[in-house]
N, C-alpha and C positions, 0 to 999 in steps of 0.2 A: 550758894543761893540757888545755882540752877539746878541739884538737886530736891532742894525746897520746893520749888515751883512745878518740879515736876511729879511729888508726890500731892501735893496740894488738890482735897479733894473740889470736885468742879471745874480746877483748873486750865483751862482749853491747853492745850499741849502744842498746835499749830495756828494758830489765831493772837494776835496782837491782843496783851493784856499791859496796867500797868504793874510794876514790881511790887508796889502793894496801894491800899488807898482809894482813892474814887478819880473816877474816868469818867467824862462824857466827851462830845461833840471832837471828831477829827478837825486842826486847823492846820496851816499855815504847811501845806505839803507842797513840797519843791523839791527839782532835782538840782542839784548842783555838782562840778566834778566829780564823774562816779559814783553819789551819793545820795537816797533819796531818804530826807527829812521828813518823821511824823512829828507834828508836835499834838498835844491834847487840851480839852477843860479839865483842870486838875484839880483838886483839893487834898494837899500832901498833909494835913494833920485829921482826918476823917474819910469814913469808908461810906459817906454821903453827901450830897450836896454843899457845897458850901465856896469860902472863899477864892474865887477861882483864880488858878494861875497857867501858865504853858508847859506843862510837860512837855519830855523832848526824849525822841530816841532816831537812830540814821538805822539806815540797810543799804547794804549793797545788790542784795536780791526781793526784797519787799516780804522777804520768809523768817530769815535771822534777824535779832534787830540788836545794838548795840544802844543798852539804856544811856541816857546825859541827864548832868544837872540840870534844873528846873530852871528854863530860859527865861520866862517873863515871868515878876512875879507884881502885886499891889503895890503900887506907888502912891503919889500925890493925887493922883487924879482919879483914882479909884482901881476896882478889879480888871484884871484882864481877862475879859470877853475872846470870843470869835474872831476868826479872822483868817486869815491869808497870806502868804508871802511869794515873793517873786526876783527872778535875778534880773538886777539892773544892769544887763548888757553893759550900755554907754555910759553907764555913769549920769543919767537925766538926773539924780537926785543930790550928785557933788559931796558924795559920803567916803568916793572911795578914789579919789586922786585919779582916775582918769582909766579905770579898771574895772572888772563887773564884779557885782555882791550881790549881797542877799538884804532884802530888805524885806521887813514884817510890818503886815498892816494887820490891825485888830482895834476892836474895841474897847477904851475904856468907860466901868460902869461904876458911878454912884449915885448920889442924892444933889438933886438941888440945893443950897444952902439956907437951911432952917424949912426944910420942906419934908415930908416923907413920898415925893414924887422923884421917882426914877430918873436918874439921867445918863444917857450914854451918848460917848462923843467916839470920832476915829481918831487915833493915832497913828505913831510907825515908831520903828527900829530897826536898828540896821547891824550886821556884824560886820567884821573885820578878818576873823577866822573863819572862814566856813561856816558859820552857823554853832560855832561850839559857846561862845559869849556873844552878849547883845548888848548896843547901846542905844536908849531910848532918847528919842530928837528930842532936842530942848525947844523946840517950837510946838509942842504938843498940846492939847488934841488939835488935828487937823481940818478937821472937817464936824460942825456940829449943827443940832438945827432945834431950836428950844420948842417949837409948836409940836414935834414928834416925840409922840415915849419910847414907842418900841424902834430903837433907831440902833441896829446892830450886822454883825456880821458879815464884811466889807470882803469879796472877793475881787481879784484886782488881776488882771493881764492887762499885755500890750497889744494893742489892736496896729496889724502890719499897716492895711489900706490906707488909714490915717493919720499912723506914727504917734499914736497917743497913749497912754494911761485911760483904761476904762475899770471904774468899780462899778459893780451890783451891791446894790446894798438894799436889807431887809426893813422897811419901813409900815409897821404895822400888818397891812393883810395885805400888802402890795410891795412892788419893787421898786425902788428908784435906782436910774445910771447916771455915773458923776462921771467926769472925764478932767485928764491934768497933764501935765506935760515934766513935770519932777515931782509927782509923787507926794508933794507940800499943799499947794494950791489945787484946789478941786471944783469946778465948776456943774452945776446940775443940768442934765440935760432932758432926762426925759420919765416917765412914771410908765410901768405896768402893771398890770393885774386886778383894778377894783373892780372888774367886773366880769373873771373871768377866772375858771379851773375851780378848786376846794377853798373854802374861805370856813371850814370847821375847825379852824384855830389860828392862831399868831401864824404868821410867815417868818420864816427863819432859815438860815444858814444860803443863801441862794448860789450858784455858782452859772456857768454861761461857757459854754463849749461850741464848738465847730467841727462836725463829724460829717463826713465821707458817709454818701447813702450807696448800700451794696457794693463795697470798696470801691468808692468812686465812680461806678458805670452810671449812677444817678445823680453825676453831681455830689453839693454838700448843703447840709443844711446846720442852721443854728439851734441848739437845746440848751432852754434854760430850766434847770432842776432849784426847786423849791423846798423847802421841809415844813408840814403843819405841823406846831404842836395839839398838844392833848384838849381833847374835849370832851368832858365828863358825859354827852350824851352820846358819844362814837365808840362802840366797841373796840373800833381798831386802836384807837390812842393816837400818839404822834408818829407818821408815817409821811413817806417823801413824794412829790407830786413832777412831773415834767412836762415842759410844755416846745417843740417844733417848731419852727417857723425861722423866720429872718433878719438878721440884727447888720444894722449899716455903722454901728462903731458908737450910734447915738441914742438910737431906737428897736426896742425888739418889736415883730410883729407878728402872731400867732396865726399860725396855718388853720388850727381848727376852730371849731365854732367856741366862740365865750363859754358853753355849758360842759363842753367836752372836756374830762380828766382824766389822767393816765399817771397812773403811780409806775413808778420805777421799781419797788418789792411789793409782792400781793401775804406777806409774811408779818407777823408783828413788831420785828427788831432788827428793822434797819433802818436807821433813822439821821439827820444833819450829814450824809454822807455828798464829799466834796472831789474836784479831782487837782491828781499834783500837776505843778506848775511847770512847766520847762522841761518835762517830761516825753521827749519828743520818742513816737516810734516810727518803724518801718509801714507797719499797715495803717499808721494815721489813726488808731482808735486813741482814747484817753484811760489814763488810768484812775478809778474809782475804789475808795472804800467808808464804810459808812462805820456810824456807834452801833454796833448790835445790843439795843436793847430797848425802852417803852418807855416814855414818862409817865405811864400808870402805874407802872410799878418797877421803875429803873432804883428807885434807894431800897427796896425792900428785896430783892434779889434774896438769896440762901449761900451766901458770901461769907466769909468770912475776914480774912486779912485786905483784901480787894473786894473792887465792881465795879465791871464791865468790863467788855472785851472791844474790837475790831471785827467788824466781818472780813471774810477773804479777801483782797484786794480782787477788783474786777478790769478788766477792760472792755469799754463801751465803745457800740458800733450802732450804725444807724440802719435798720433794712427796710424796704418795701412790703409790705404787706397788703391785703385783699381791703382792710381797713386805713390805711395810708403809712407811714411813714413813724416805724416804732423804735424804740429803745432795744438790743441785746445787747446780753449780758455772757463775758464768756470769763471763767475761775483761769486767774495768774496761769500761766504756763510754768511757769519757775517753782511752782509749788509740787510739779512730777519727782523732784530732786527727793523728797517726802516718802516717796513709794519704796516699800519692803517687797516686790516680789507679790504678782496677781495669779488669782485662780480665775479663772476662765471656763464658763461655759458657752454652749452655742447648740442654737438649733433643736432644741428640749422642748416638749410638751409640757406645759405646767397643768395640772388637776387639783380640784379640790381639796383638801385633807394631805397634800402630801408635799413637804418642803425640802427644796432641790439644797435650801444652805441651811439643813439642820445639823453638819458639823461644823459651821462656819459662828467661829466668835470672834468680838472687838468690840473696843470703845472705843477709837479714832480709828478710821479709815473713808477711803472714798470707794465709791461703785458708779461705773460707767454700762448702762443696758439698753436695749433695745428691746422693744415688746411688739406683739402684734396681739391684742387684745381674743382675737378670735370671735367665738360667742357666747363670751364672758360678762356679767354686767361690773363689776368691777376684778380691779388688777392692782399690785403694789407690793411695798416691804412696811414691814414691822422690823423698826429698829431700837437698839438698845432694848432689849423684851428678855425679861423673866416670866415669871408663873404671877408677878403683882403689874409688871408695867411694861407699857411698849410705848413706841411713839410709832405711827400709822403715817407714810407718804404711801398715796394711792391715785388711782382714777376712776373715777363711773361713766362708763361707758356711755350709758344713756345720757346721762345729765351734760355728760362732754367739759367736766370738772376736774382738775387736779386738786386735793387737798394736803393738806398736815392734820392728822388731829394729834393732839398733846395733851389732851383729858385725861389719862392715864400715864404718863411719861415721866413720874416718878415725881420728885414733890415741885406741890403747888399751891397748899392754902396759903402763903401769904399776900396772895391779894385774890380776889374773887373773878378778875377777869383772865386769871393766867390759864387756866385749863379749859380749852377751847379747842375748836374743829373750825379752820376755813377755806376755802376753796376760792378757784378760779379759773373762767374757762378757759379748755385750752381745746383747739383741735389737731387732729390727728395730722402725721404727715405721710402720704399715701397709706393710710391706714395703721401705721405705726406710731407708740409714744418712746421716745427717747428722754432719758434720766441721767443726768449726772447728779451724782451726790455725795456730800460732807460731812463727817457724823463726826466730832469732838467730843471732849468728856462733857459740854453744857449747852452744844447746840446742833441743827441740822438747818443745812444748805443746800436747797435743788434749783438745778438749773435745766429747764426741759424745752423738749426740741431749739439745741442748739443756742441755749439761752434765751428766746425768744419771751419768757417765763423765767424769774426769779421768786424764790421765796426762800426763807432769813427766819428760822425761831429760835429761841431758846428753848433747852428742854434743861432739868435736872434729876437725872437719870441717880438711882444707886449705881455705884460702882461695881456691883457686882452684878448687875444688868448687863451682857455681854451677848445675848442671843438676837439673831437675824432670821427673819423669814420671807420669804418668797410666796405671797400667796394668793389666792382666784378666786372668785365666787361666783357660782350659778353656770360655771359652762369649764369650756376649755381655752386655755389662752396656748399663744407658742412666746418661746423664748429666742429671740434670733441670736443675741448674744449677750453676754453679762461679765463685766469683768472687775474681782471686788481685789482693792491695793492695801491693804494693811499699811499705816503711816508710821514713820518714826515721830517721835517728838522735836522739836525743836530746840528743847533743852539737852538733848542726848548727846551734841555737842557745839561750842560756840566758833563760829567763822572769826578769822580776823578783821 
């Protein structure tokens, strides 16, 4: 199979795919002994939308992943929806004899009876193995509320200060937080958001972190991330929103002004992304990864056996900025293990007309550079480029923009908003733009100045698209250093 996957055109080759079928929304990510749990929204008899279940696969590095049988699937109560899981330490929930587990909370979704009105309740389930089987509590749904439609996506930790069980939960264009003490009983405490960040679609997938501002020298603050869906009059489609501020285990309360929003990818396809659970690190960031892809055109993708992937796992940190108090974003470290061997330049004059990596080919690799723009009005690469297609990561100088365009980036009519050009500003840092970047066989991933800037597309490039360029316009730029890793696949060989 993992020669399959690895000729499989589109295929991402280092990015979280399922084995075949339709993928959406990342849920129920936990770490537990040595092990870190993806599971997914699945629909294992169709390569689009439809009855959803929990895909499942573990890693021990968040790079390999070891696929599992389909953990949740439709029951009595209807589909499984979104959700969350988390290891019950003490056993508050009396599933596991007096031992810590794993317990899954998620949504179930149907119909009201003799109604065609939506209805979604919470549940849970709990294993006994690690996570390899589940069993779904016979006291289910757990929590429901019949005046709300949109009543889904239940993220769930342990809040230390108050020793409780706190869920987030996505309740139409706003949040509400339930709190419980075994995970059964859930009591409401408090509402956010009616009147406050993007309200250009349903609210969905919310999650709630505690990040260290400037590794701690500022403190911590509390980020709640949000995801809107699609809105037929928003170009961007469904994209992820976060919001700053202070949560006492009952209440969040937002640092900036009600009008003030801030997306976490300025890209089109990073979307319901959540972070794992018990995941604990040394520098105290969290670990994030989203669904790489658009509810404007997530079923119509150029797919074949599959659709959709994972974007790269992240780790989020909180910094100080001129503007207050932002979100970065820095790409797995574990993903270095990846690298074939870099070419390196440094300290090069870049001119117009002439391309420093015009022997340089690939369709998966990364490039870590540093630019000094000069007096240039714009700077950037052309990737995955033949003589018909490129995809353009760039900046204009003037405008003080970072873009993607994808208008060219190999195919695209199937839907009319995928071939686009957009930008986001970004400024300089002592005069320089700093680039990391991700190029797969169906997507690109920039992280600039030090994360502080993410952006997430898809592209579908021909496969024999393999050319790179390096190039300037209207002046001369310098090049302080540029260093391109040629990647292995991940299928090239499997971890135990």
């Amino acid at each position: 199979m993992f020669n399959d996957l690895q000729r499989e055109k589109y295929r991402p080759q280092f990015h979280f795919t399922p084995p075949a079928k339709w993928m959406n929304d990342p849920n129920g990510m936990v770490f537990f002994e040595g092990e870190y749990h993806l599971f997914y929204q699945h629909h294992p008899d169709g390569t689009t939308w439809g009855p959803m279940h929990w895909g499942h696969a573990i890693s021990k590095d968040l790079t390999h992943w070891e696929h599992c049988p389909i953990a949740l699937k439709p029951d009595e109560h209807g589909e499984i929806f979104s959700g969350s899981a988390v290891v019950d330490w003490e056993d508050t929930s009396g599933f596991f004899g007096g031992k810590p587990g794993l317990v899954a909370i998620f949504t179930h979704a149907d119909h009201y009876p003799d109604s065609e009105r939506p209805r979604q309740r919470q549940s849970i389930a709990y294993s006994l193995d690690k996570g390899r089987t589940w069993i779904t509590y016979e006291g289910n749904p757990v929590l429901s509320e019949e005046a709300i439609t949109d009543f889904r996506d239940p993220k769930v930790f342990w809040h230390v200060p108050k020793q409780q069980w706190v869920m987030v939960l996505a309740t139409g264009d706003r949040v509400l937080f339930y709190t419980s003490s075994n995970l059964k009983q859930w009591n409401v405490e408090s509402e956010f958001g009616a009147a406050e960040g993007s309200h250009d679609g349903v609210w969905e997938c919310p999650d709630i972190i505690e990040l260290p501002v400037d590794g701690g020298m500022e403190g911590s603050k509390w980020v709640l991330i949000v995801s809107i869906g699609d809105n037929p009059q928003c170009p961007e489609g469904s994209r992820t929103q976060y919001f700053v501020g202070d949560f006492d285990g009952s209440s969040f309360t937002n640092d900036a002004s009600p009008e003030t929003i801030l997306w976490l990818d300025h890209g089109r396809d990073n979307y319901a992304g959540v972070t794992w659970s018990d995941a604990q690190r040394a520098d105290q960031g969290k670990l994030f990864i989203g669904w790489m892809s658009n509810w404007k055109y997530a079923n119509l993708i150029p797919t074949a056996s599959w659709r959709s992937a994972m974007t790269l796992p992240r780790v989020l940190f909180l910094k100080k900025v001129p503007d207050g108090i932002r979100l970065v974003q820095e790409p797995l470290a574990e993903l270095q293990q990846l690298r074939l061997g870099a070419k390196h330049w440094e300290e090069t004059t870049i001119v117009p007309g002439q391309n420093l990596l015009s022997d340089a080919q690939g369709d998966i690799y990364e490039i870590e550079c540093e630019i000094d723009p000069g007096d240039a009005s714009e700077v950037g690469f052309k990737l995955r480029k033949s003589e018909r297609e490129e995809t353009v990561v760039g900046y204009n100088v003037f405008d003080r923009k970072l873009f993607i365009d994808r208008s060219n980036s190999g195919e695209k009519h199937f839907h009319e908003a995928f071939a686009c050009k957009h930008d986001v500003q970004l400024e300089l840092h002592n005069g320089r733009l700093k680039l990391h970047i991700f190029v797969d066989q169906s997507s690109v991933e920039v992280f600039a100045n030090d994360g502080e800037i993410a952006v997430t597309d898809q592209i579908f490039p021909d496969p024999t698209s393999t050319g790179m360029e390096l190039y300037v316009k209207d002046g001369e730029a310098k090049l302080v250093s540029l260093k391109l890793y040629p990647l292995q696949s991940i299928y090239s060989y499997v971890t135990a």
